[in-house]
N, C-alpha and C positions, 0 to 999 in steps of 0.2 A: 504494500500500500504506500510505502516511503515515497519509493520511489516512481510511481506514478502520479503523487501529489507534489514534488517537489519539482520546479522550475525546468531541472536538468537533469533528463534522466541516469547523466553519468555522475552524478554530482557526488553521491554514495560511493562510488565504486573508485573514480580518482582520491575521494576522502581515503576513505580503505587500504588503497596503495601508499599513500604517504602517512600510515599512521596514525591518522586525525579520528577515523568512527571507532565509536567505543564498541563496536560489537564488529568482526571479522563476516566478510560478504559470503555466504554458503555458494558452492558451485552452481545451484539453483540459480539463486541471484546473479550470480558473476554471469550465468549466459545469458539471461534476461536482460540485463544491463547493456552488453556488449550487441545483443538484439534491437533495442534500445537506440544505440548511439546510429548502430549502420543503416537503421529503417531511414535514422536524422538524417544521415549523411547521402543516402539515395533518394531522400525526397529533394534534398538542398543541391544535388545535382540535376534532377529531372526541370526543377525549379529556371535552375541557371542555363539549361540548355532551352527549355520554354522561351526566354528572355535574349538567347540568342549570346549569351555571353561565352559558351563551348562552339567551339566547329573539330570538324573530323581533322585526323591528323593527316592520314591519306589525300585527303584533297587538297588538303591545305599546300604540303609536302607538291605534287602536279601540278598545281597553279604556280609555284613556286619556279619549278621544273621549265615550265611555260614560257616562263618569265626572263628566266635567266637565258634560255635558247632564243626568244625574243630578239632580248639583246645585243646578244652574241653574232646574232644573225647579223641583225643591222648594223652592227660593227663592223662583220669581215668581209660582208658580201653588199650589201648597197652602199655602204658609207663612202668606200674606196671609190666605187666605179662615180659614182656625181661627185667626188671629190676630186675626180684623173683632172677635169677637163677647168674645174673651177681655178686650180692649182697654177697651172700654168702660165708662166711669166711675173706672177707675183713674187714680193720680196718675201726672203724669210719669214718676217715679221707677220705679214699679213697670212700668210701660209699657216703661220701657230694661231692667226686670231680667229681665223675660215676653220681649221680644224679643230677647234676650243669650241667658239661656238656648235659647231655638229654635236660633237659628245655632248655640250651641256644640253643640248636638245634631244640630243637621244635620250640620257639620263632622266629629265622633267617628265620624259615621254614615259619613260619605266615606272618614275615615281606614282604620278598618275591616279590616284585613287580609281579603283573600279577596271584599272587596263592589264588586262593579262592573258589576253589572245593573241596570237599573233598567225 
């Protein structure tokens, strides 16, 4: 009855382990307790997944995936080719400003909130 009136169902049972209930938890209680805490602890998951605050790690992990070969892509294979032609005849300087700008633009393009198709 304790501990089903009491706030927290583990409240007993962390007491217990550190010494503090004056009466030692019976194996009964200890798994009722422990029943207790994990019911908490899968509802306060199902809860935060409801709300959207969990995503899969799997998907997450391929969008990622996605993401990075995106990039990658547009780095080794379009970025060169519309850069051959832009390039030429410019001074150095302008060549590191032309090709700063690209990457920062690709980059922006990564960051992107919502972009991870390619």
């Amino acid at each position: 009855m304790e501990i089903h009136l009491h706030r927290d169902p583990a409240h007993r049972w962390h007491d217990a382990q550190k010494g503090i209930a004056a009466t030692p938890l019976s194996q009964l209680e200890k798994a009722r307790t422990w029943s207790f805490v994990e019911a908490a602890q899968i509802r306060r998951l199902k809860r935060e997944q409801l709300q959207g605050k969990l995503h899969d790690v799997e998907d997450c992990r391929a969008r990622r995936r996605r993401q990075v070969l995106l990039v990658r892509n547009t780095l080794t294979r379009s970025l060169p080719r519309t850069l051959a032609a832009e390039l030429v005849g410019r001074t150095r300087r302008d060549m590191e400003r032309v090709i700063r700008d690209r990457l920062v633009a690709v980059c922006d393009g990564f960051a992107a909130e919502g972009h991870d198709e390619g």
